[in-house]
C-alpha positions, 0 to 999 in steps of 0.5 A: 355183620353179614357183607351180603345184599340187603334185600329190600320190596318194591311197593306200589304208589299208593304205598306213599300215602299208606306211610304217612297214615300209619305215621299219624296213626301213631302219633295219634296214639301218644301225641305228648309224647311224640311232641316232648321228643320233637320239642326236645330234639329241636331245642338241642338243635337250637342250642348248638346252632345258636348258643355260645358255641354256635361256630362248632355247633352249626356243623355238629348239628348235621352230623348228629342228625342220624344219631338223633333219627335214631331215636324217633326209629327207636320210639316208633319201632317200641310203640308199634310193640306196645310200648310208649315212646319214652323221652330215653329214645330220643338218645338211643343212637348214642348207644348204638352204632356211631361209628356208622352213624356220624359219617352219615352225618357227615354225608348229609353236611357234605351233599346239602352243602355242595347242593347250595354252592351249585346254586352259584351257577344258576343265580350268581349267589342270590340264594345264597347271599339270602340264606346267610343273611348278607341279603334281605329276604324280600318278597321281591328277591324270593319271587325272583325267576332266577332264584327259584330256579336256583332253590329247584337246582340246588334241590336236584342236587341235593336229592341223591345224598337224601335218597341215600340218607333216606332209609340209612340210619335204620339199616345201621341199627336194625340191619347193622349195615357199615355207613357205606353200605348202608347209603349204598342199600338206601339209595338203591331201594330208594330208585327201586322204589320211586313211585311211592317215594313220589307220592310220599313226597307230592303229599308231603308238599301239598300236606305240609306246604299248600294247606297251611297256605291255603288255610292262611290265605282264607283266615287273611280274608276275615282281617289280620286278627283271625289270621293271627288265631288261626295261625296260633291255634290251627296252623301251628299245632298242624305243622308240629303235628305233620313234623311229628309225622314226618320223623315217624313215618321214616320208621314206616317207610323202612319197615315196609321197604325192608321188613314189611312181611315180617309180623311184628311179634318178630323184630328186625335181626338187631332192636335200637340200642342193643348195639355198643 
């Protein structure tokens, strides 16, 4: 593998907007499909973290993410080709490089780890003893200043490790990058880039996080029954379809970062699951 710089676009802020579009268009395009593999990844997630094995499987899960990312980047990668995603992707990264791609796991396990223990330092591990359960979860404790200050701390801390986690499982595979170079390359194209990842992430919180909300709060004022529908038939295919999106668009936003003046009749120097 080449050792030299992995060269990378800088994109306007509207680009941000443009990866969760063409993300939907895809998903659009094949919702079942997207479903069965998001579906299927989450009950495999569950299964380690809540089955018999769950002392073990609660730290496999993270390390297995970016093999799993693969997969959503493999689908997406074949259906932008013309072929389907097919319920295979979604172990494509167990064929690929995983000698690179379990240390990023490792990476993501590390960096959101540290990122919750520094939340000790802002509220004496209130947030901490909510998330393990050792404290109830009130509505009085979550709206606590001290708590939420805690939840914006531990975010900031963790945002490094995401940046450079962000684009990393596509550069193993389609760009055969080490995990260190990789990271490195991620993170970098991340920073250069920030004002569409910016506009990417506002839209992700106001998409995913205040319309759900916001749709909840009116059905509530119809009574608890319509809340109850809405929530059923509206909210909860919404997020499972904004989730799918999510996963797609990681594919999107690499493709226009590293790839995007390339048609694509043309594909990236290596296809997902060609590596051994």
């Amino acid at each position: 593998m080449s050792a030299g710089p992995i060269p990378f676009a800088r994109r306007d802020a509207r680009n941000g907007l443009e990866w969760l579009k063409q993300a939907y268009a895809l998903f659009r395009a094949a919702p079942l499909r997207w479903l069965l593999l998001l579906f299927t990844y989450y009950l495999l997630i569950a299964l380690m973290e809540l089955g018999p094995l769950q002392t073990v499987g609660q730290f496999v899960a993270p390390l297995l993410k970016p093999v799993f990312a693969v997969g959503f980047l493999a689908a997406a990668w074949s259906q932008e080709r013309g072929i389907a995603p097919r319920f295979a992707d979604l172990f494509r990264g167990f064929r690929s490089n995983l000698l690179a791609l379990v240390p990023l796991g490792a990476v993501f396990l590390a960096g959101i780890t540290l990122a919750v223990l520094a939340t000790t330092l802002i509220d004496d591990g209130k947030l901490i003893a909510i998330l393990s359960g050792a404290e109830k979860p009130t509505e009085e404790a979550i709206a606590s200043g001290s708590v939420q200050l805690a939840m914006l701390f531990g975010t900031a801390c963790a945002m490094p490790s995401l940046l450079a986690l962000w684009f990393a499982p596509a550069l193993v595979v389609f760009n055969d990058a080490g995990a260190v170079r990789a990271l490195v390359t991620s993170f970098r194209a991340a920073i250069a880039n920030w004002r569409p990842i910016a506009v990417y992430c506002l839209a992700v919180f106001v998409l995913g996080g205040v319309v759900p909300v916001f749709a909840l709060s009116i059905a509530r004022l119809f009574g608890d029954v319509a809340a109850g529908v809405v929530a059923l038939f509206v909210v909860v295919p919404y997020i499972f379809a904004f989730v799918a999106t999510l996963q797609i668009s990681d594919y999107i936003g690499y493709r226009d970062l590293f790839h995007g003046d390339e048609p694509l009749s043309e594909p990236p120097p290596t296809a997902p699951g060609a590596q051994s």
